[in-house]
VODOGU-84254 format. One line per 2 residues: number of its first residue (from 1); for each residue z, x, y of N, C-alpha, C, CB. Coordinates in Angstrom, 2 decimals. Each point is the difference from the previous one (the first is absolute). Glycine has a CB too. Layout:
% residues N
NUM	Z,X,Y,Z,X,Y,Z,X,Y,Z,X,Y; ...
This chain:
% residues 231
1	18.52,71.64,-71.78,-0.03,1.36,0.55,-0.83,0.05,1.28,0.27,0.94,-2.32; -1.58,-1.59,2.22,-0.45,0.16,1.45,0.61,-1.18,0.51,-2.24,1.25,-0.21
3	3.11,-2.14,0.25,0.36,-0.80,0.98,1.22,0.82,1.08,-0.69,-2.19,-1.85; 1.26,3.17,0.80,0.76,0.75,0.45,-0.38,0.98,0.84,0.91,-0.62,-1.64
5	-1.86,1.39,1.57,-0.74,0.88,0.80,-0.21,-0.60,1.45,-1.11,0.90,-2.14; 0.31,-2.15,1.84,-0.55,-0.75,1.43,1.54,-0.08,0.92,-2.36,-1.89,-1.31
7	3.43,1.69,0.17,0.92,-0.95,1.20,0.72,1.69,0.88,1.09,-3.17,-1.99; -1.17,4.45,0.96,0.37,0.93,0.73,-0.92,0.26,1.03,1.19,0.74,-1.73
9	-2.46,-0.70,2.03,-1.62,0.35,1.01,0.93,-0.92,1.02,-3.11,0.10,-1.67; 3.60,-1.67,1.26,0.35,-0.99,1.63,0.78,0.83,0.92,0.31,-2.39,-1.10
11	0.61,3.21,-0.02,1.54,0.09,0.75,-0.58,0.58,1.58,1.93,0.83,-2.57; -0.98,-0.51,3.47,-0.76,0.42,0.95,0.54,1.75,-0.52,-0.16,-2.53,2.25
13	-0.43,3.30,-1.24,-0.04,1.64,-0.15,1.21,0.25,0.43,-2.32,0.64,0.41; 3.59,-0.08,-0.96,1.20,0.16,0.87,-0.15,1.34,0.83,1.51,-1.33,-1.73
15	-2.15,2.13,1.19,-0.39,1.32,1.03,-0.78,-0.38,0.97,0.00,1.59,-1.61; -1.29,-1.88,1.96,-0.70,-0.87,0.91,1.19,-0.79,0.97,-2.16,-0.29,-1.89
17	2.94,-0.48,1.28,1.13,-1.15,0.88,0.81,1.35,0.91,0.70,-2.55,-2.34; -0.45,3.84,1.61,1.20,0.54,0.36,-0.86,1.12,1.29,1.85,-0.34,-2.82
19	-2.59,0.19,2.62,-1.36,1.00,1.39,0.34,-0.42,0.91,-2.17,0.24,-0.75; 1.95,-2.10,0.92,-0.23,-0.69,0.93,0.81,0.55,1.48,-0.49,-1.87,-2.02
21	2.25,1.90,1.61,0.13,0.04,0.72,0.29,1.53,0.74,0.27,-2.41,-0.83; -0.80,3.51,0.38,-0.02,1.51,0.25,-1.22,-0.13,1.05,0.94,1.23,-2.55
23	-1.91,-2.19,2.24,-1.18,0.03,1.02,0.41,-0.57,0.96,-1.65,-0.01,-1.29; 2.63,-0.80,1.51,0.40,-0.91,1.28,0.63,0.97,1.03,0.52,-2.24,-1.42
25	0.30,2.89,0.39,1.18,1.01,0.79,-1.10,1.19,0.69,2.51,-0.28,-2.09; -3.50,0.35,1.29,-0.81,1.27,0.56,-0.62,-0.43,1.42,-0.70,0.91,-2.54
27	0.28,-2.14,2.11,-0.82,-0.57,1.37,1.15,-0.07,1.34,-1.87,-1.77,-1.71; 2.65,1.08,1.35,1.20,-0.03,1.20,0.53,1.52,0.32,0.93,-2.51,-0.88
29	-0.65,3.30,-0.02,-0.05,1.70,0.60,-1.21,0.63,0.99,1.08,0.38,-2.36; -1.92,-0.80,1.49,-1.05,0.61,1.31,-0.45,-0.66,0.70,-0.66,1.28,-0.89
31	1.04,-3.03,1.33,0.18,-0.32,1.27,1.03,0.48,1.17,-0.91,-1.55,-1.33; 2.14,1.85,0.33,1.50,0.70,0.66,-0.58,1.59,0.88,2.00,-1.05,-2.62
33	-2.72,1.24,1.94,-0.49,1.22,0.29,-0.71,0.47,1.03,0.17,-0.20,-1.80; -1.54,-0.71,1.86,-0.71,-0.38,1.19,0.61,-0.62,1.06,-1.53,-0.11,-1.35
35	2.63,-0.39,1.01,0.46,-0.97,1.33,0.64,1.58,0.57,0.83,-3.35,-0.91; 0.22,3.89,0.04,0.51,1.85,0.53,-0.74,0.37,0.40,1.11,0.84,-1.21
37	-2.46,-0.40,0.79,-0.98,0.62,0.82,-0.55,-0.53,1.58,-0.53,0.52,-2.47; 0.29,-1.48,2.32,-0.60,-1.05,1.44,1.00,0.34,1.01,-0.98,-2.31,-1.23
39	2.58,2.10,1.23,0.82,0.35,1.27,0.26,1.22,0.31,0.90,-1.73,-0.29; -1.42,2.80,0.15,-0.26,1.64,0.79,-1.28,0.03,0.93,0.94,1.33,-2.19
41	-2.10,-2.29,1.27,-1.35,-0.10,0.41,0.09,-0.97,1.64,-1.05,0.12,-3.06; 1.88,-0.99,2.42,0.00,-0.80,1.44,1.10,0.41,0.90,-0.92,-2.01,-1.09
43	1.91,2.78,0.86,0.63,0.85,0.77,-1.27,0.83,1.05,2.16,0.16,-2.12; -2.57,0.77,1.67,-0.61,0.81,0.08,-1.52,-0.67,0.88,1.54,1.25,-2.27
45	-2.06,-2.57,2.08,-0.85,-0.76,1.11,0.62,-0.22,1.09,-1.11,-1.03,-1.44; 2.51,0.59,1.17,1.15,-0.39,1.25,-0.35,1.10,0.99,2.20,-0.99,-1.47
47	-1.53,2.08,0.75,0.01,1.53,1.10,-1.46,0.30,0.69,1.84,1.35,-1.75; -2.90,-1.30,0.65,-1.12,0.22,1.08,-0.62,-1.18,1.09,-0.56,1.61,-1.91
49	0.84,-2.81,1.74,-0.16,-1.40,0.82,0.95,0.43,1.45,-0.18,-2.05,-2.50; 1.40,2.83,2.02,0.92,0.16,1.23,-0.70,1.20,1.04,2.35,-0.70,-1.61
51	-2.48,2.05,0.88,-0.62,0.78,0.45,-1.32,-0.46,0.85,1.17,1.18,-1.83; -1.94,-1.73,1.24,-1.48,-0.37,0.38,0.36,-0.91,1.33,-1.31,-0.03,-2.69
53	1.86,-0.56,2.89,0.99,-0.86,0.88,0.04,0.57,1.19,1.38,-0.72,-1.69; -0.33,1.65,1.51,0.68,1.17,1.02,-1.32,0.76,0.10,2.81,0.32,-0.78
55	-3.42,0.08,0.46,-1.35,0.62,0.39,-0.81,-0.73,1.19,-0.11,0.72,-2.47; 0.26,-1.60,1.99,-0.69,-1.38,0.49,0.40,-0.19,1.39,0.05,-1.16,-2.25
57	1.44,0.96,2.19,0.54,-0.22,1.34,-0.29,1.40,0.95,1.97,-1.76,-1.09; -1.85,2.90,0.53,-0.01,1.43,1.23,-1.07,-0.02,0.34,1.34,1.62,-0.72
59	-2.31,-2.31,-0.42,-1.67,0.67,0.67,-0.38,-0.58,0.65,-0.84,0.81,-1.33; 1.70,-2.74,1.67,-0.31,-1.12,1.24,0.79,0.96,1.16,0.07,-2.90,-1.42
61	1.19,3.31,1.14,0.37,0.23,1.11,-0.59,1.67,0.65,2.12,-1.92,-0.80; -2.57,2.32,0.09,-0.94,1.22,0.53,-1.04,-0.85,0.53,0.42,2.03,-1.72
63	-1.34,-2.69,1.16,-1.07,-0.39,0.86,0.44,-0.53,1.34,-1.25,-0.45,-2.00; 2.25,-0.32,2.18,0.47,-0.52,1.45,0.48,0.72,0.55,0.31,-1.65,-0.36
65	0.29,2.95,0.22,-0.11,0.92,1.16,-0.82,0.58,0.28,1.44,0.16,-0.18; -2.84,0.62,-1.29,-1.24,0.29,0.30,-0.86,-1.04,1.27,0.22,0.99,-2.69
67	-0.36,-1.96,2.44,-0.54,-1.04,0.95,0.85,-0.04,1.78,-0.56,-1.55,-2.72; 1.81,1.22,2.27,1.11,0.25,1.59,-0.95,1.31,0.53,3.24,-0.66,-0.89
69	-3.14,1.78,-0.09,-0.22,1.47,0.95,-1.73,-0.03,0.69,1.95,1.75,-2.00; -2.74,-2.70,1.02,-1.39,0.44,0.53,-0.50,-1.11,1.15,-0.67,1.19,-2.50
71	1.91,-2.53,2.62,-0.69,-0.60,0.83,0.78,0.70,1.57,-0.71,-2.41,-1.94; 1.77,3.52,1.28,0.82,0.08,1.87,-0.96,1.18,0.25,3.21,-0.60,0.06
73	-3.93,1.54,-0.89,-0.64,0.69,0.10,-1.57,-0.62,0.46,1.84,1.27,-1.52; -2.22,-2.47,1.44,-1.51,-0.74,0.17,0.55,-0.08,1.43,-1.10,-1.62,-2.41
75	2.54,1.14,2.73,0.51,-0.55,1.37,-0.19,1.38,1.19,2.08,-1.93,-1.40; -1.52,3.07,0.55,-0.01,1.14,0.89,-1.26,0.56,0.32,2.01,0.43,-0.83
77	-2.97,-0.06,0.02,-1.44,0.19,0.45,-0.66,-1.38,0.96,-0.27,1.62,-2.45; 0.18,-2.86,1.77,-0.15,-0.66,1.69,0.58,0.29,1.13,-0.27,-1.48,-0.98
79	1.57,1.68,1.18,0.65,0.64,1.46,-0.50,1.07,0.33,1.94,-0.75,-0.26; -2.43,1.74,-0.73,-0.54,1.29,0.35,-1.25,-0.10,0.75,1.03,0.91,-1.92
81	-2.05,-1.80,1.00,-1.08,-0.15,0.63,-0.18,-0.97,1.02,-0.62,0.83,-1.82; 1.38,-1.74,2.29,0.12,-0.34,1.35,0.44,0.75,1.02,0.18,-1.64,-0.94
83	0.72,2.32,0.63,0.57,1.33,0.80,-1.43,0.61,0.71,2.26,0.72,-1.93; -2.14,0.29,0.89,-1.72,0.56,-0.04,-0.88,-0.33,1.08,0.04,-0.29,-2.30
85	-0.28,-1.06,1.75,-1.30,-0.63,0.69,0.30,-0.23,1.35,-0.79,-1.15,-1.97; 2.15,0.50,2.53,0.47,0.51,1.51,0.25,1.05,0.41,0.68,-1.44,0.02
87	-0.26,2.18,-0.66,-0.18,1.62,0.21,-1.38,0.47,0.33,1.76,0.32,-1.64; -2.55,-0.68,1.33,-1.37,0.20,-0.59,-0.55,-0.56,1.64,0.06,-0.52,-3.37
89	0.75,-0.57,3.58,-1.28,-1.11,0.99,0.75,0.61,1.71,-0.44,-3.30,-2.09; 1.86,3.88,1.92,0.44,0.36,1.45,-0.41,1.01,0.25,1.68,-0.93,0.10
91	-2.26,1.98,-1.74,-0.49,1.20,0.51,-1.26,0.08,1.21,0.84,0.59,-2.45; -1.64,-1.78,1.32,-1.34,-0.07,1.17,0.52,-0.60,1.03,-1.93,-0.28,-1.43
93	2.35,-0.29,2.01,0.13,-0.84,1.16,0.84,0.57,0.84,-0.42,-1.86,-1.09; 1.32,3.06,0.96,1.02,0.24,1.23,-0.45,1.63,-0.24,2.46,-2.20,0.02
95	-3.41,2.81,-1.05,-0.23,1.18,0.13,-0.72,0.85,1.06,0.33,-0.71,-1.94; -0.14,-0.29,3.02,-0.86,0.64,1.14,0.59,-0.14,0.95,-1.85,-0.29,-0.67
97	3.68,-0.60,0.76,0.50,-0.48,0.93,0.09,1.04,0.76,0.92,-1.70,-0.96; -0.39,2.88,0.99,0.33,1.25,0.76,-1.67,0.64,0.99,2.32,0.64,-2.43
99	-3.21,-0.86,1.30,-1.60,0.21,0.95,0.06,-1.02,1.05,-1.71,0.67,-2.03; 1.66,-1.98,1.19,-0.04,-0.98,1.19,0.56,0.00,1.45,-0.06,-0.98,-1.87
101	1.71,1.30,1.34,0.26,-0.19,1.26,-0.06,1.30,1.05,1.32,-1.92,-1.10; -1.76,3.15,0.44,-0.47,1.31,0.87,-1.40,-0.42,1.23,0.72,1.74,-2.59
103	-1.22,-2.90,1.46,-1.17,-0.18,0.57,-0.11,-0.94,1.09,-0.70,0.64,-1.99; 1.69,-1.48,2.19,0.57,-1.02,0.87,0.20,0.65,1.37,1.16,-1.23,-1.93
105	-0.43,2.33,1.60,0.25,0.62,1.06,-1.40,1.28,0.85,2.79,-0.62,-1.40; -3.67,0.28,0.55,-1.60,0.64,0.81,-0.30,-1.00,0.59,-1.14,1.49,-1.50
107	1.27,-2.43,0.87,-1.16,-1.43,0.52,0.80,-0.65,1.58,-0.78,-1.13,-3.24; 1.91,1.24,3.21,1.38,-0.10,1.03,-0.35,1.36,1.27,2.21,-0.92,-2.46
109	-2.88,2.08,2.16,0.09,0.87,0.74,-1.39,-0.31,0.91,1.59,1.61,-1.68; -2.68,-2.02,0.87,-1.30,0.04,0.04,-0.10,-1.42,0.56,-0.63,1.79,-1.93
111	1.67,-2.75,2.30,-0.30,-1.48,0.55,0.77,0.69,1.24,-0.08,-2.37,-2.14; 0.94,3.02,2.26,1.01,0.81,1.36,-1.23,0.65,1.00,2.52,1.03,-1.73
113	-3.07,-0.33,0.66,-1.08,0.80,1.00,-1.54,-1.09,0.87,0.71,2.48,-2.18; -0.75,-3.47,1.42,-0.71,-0.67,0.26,0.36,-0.74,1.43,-0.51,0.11,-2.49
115	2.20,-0.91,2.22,0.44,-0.87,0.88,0.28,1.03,1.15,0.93,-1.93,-1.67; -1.02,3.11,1.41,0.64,0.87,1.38,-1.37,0.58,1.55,2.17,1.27,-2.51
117	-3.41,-2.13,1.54,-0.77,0.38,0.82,-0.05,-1.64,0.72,-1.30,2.45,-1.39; 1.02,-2.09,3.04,0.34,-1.29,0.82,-1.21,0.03,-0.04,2.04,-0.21,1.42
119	-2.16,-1.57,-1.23,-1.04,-0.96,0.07,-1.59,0.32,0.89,2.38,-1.52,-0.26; -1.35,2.15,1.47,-0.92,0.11,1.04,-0.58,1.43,-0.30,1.27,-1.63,1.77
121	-1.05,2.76,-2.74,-0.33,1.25,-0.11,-1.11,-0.61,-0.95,2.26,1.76,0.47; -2.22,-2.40,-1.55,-0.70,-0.74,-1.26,-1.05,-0.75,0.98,2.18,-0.42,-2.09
123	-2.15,0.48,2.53,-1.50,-1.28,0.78,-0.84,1.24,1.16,1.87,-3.26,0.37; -1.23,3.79,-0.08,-0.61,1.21,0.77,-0.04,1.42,-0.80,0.93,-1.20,2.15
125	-0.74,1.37,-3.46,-0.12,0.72,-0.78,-1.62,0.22,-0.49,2.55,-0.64,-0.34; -2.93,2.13,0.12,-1.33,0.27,-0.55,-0.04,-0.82,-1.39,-0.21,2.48,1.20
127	-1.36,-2.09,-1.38,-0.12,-0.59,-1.68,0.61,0.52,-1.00,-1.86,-0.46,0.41; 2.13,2.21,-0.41,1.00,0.51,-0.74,1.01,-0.72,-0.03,-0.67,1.81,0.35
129	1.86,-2.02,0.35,1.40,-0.16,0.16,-0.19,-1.20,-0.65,0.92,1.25,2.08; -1.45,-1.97,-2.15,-0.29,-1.75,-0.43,-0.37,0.44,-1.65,-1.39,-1.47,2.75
131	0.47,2.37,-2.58,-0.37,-0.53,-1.95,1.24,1.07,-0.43,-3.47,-0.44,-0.60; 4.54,1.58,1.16,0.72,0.84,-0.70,1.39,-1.23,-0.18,-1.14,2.85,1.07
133	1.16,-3.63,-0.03,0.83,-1.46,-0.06,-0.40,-0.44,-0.62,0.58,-0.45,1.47; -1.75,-0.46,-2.10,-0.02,-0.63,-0.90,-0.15,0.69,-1.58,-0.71,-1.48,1.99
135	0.47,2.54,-1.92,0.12,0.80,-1.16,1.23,-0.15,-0.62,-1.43,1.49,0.88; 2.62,-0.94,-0.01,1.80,-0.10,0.18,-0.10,-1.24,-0.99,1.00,0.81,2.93
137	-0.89,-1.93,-2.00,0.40,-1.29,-0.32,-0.97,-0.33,-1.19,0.89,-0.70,2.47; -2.14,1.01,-2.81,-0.48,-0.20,-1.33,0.55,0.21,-1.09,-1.41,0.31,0.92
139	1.88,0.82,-1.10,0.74,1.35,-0.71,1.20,-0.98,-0.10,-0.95,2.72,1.11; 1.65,-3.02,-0.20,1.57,-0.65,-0.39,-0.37,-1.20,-0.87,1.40,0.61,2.36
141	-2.40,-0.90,-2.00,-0.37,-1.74,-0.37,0.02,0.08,-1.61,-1.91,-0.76,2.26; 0.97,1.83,-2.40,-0.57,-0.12,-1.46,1.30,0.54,-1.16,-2.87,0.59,1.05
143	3.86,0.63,-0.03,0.94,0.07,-1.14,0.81,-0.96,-0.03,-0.07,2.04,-0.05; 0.55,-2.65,0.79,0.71,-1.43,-0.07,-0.54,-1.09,-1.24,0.25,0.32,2.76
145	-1.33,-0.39,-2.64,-1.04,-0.25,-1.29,0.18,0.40,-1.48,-1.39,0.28,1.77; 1.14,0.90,-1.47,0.21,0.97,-1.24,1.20,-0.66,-0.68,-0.87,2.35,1.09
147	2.17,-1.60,-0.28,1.03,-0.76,-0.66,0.42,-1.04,0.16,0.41,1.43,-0.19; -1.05,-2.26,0.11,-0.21,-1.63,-0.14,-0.29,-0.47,-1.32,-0.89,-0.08,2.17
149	-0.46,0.31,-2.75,-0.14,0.49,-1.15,0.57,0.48,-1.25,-0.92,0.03,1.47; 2.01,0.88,-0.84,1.10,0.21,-1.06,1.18,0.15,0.31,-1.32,0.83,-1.04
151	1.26,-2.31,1.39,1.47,-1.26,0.17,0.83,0.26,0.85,0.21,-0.46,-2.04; -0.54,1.40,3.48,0.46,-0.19,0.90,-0.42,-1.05,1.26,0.50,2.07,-1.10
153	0.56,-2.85,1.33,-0.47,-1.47,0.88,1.06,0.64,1.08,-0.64,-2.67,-1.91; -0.13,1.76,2.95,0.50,-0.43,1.33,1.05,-0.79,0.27,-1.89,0.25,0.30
155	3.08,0.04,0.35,0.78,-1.35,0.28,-0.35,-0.27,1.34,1.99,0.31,-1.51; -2.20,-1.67,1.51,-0.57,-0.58,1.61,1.59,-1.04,-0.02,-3.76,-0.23,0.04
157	5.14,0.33,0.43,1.02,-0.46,0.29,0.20,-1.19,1.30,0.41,2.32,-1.18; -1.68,-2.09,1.57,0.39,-0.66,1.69,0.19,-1.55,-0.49,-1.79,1.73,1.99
159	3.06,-2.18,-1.21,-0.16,-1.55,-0.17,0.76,-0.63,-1.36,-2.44,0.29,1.25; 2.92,0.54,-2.03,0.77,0.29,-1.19,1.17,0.05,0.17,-1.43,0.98,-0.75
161	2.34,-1.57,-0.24,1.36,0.21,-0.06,0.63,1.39,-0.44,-0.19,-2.35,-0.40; 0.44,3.21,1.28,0.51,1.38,0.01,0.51,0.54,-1.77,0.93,-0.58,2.99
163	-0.97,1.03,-3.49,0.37,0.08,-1.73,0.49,1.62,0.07,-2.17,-1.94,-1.41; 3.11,2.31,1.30,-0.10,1.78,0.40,0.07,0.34,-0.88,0.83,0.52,1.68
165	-1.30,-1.16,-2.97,-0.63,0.97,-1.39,-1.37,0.97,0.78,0.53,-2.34,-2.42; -1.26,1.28,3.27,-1.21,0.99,0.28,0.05,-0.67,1.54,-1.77,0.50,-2.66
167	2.32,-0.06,3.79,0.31,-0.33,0.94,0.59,1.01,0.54,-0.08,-1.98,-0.58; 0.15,2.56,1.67,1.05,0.85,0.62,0.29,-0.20,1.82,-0.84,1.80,-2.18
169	2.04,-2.71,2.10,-0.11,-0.57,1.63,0.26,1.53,0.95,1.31,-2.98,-0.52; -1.97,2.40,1.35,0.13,1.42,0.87,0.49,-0.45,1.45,-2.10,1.37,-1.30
171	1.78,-2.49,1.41,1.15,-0.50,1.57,-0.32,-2.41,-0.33,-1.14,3.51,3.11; 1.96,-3.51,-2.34,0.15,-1.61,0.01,-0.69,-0.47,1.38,2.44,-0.06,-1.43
173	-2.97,-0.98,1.04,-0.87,-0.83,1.61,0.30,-1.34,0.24,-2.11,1.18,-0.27; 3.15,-1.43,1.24,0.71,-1.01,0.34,-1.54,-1.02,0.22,2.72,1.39,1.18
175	-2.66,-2.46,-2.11,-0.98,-1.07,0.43,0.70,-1.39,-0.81,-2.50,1.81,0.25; 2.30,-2.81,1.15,0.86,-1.21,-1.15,-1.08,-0.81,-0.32,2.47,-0.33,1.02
177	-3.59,0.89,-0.94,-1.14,-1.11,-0.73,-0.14,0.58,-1.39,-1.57,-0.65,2.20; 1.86,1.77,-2.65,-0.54,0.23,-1.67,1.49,-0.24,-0.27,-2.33,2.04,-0.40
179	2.11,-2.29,-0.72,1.60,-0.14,-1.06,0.19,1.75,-0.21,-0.48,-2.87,-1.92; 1.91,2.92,1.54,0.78,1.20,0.10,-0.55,1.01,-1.34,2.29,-1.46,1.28
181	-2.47,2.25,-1.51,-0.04,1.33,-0.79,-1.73,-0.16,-0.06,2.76,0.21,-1.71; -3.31,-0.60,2.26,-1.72,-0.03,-0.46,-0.58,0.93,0.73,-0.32,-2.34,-0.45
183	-0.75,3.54,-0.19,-0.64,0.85,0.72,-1.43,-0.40,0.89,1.24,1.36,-1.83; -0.09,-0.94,3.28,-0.94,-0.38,0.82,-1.26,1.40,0.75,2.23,-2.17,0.36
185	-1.88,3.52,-0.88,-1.20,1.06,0.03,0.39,1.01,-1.19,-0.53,-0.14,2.78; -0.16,0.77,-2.37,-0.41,0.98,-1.01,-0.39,1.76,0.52,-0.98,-2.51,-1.18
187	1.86,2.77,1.41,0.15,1.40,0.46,-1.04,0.90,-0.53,2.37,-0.36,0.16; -2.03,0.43,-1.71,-0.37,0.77,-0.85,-0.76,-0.47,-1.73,1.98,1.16,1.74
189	-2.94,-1.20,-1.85,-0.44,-1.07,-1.10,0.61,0.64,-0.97,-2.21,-0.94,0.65; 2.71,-0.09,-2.10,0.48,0.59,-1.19,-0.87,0.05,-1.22,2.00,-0.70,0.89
191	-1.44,1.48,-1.62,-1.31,-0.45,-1.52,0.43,0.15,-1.08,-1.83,0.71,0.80; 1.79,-1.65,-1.63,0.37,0.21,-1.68,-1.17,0.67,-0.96,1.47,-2.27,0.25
193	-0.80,2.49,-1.39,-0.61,0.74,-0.87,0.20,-0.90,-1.66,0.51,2.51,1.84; -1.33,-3.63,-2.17,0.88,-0.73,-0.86,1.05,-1.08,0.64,-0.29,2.10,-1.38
195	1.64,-1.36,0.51,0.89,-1.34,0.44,1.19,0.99,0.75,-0.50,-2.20,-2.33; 0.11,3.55,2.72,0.76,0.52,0.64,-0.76,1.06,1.39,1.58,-0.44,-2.48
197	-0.33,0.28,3.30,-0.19,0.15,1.34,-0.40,1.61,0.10,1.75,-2.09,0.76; -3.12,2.53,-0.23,0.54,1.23,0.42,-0.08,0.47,1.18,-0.29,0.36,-1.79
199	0.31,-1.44,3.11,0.67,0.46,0.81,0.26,-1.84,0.80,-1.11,3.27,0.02; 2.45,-3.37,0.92,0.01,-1.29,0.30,-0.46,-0.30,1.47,1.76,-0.17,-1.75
201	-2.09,-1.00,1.78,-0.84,0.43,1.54,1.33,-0.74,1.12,-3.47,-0.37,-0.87; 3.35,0.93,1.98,0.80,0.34,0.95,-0.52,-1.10,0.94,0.47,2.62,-0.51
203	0.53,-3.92,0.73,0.16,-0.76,0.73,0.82,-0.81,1.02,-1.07,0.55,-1.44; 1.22,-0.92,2.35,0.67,-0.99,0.54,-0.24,-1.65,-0.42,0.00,1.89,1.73
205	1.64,-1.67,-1.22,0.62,-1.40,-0.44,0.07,-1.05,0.65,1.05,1.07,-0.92; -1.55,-2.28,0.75,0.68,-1.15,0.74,1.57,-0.28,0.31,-1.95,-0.80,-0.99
207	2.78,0.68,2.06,1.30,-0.39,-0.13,0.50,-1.20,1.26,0.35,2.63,-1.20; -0.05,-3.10,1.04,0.57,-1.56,0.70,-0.59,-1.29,0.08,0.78,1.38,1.25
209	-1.78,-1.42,-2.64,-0.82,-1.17,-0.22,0.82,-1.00,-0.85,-2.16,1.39,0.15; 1.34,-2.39,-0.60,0.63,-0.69,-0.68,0.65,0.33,-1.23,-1.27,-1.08,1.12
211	2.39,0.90,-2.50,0.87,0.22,-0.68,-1.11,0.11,-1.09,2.31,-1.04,1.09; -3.19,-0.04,-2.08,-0.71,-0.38,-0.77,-1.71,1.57,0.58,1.64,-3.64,-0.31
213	-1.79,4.13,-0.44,-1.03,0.79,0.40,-1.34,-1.03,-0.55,1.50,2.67,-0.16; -2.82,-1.87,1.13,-0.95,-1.04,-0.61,-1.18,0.26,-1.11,0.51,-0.79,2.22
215	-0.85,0.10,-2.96,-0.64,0.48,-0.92,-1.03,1.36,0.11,0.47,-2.41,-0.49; -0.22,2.83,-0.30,-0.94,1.72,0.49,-1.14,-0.95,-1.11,2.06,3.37,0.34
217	-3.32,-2.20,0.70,-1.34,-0.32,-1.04,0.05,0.54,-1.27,-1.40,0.00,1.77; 2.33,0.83,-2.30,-0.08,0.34,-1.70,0.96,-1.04,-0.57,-0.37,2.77,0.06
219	1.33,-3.59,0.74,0.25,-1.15,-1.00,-0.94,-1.25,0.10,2.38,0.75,0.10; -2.80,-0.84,1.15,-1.55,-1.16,0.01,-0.71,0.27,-0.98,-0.46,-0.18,2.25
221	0.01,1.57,-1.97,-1.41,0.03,-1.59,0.98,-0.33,-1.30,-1.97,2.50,0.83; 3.21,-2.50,-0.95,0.96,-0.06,-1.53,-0.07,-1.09,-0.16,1.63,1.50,-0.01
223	-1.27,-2.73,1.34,0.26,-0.64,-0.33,-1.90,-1.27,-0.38,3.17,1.17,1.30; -3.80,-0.77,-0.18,-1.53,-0.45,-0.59,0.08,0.08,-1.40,-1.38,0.91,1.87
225	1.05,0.68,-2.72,0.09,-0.38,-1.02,0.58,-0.47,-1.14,-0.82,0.79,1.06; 2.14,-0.99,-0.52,0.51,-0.76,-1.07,-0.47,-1.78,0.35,2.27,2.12,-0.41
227	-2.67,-2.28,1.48,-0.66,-1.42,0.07,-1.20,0.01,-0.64,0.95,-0.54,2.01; -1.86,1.63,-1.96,-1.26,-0.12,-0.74,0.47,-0.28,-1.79,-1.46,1.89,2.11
229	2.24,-0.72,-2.42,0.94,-0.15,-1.40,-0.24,-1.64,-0.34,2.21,2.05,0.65; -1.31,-2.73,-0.08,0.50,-1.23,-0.02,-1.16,-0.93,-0.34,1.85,0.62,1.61
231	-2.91,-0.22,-0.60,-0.63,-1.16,-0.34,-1.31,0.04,-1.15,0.87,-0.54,2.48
């Protein structure tokens, strides 16, 4: 009787055997399941990876026109303020051209009145007439000065190759010893203001000299210093 008992305890459990495989099927269902679940999830990373993307790309290509607009805009305020600043630098420098040259024409009246008294009246003249003469000619001297100072210069032309930017021929002087177009007097002196003329001085011309004109002293001193340059 108990040998019989023991040999039923070996048998194996047929309920236990018949579980086995309900647990297999369960496990493979709710792997089936999870795997269903996972492809909406990774759908759904796809779409925002794309989005985030396209975001990505407008906000590069916004910044490169942000950047295009602020460097043509960095470009336009430099032009402005170079503008400006020549604006700025002709104001001072030609803002007196119209005084100046009013004043050209005192200093022109006041050298007239001077040259119109003859030599021989000036040497037999009282002490008045002499110091009210040199008063005159003081007076011209010093405004010539004045606006000297603020950048009105002298053109001294004589001996120069005629240029009628600031030149104005007023008759021709047959000579075949100077070369042709070179100013051989000076009627009327000229004067700049800067790099512009405000009035041109009034000269004669050399005509029937040689073809080749000869070096004027403002290309001698040019050319000196570009030899000093050099060396």
């Amino acid at each position: 009787m108990i040998e019989k008992q023991l040999a039923m305890n070996d048998r194996p459990d047929k309920h236990e055997a018949s579980e086995m495989p309900a647990d297999g099927a369960e496990e493979v269902k709710v792997e089936a399941a999870n795997d269903d679940q996972a492809t909406p999830e990774s759908g759904a990373e796809d779409g925002e990876f794309a989005a985030d993307h396209e975001a990505f790309l407008r906000l590069a290509t916004e910044n490169e026109e942000l950047k295009d607009r602020a460097l043509r805009i960095a470009a336009e305020m430099e032009n402005l303020r170079k503008r400006t600043a020549r604006d700025v630098h002709d104001a001072r420098s030609y803002s007196i051209a119209n005084f100046a040259r009013d004043m050209l024409g005192v200093a022109d009246n006041m050298r007239r009145a001077l040259d119109a008294i003859p030599d021989q009246a000036m040497e037999a003249a009282d002490d008045g007439l002499k110091s009210l003469a040199e008063g005159v000619e003081m007076t011209a001297r010093d405004m010539l000065t004045t606006l000297e100072r603020h950048g009105v210069k002298k053109l001294a032309p004589k001996g120069e190759k005629f240029d009628p930017n600031f030149h104005q021929a007023m008759f021709e002087v047959q000579n075949p010893d100077v070369a042709n177009n070179t100013v051989t007097e000076v009627v009327q002196e000229g004067y700049v203001i800067g790099e512009r003329v405000l009035r041109p001085a009034m000269v004669g011309v050399a005509k029937g000299g040689p073809k080749e004109p000869q070096t004027t002293a403002k290309s001698a001193e040019e050319s000196a210093d570009r030899a000093e340059d050099d060396v």
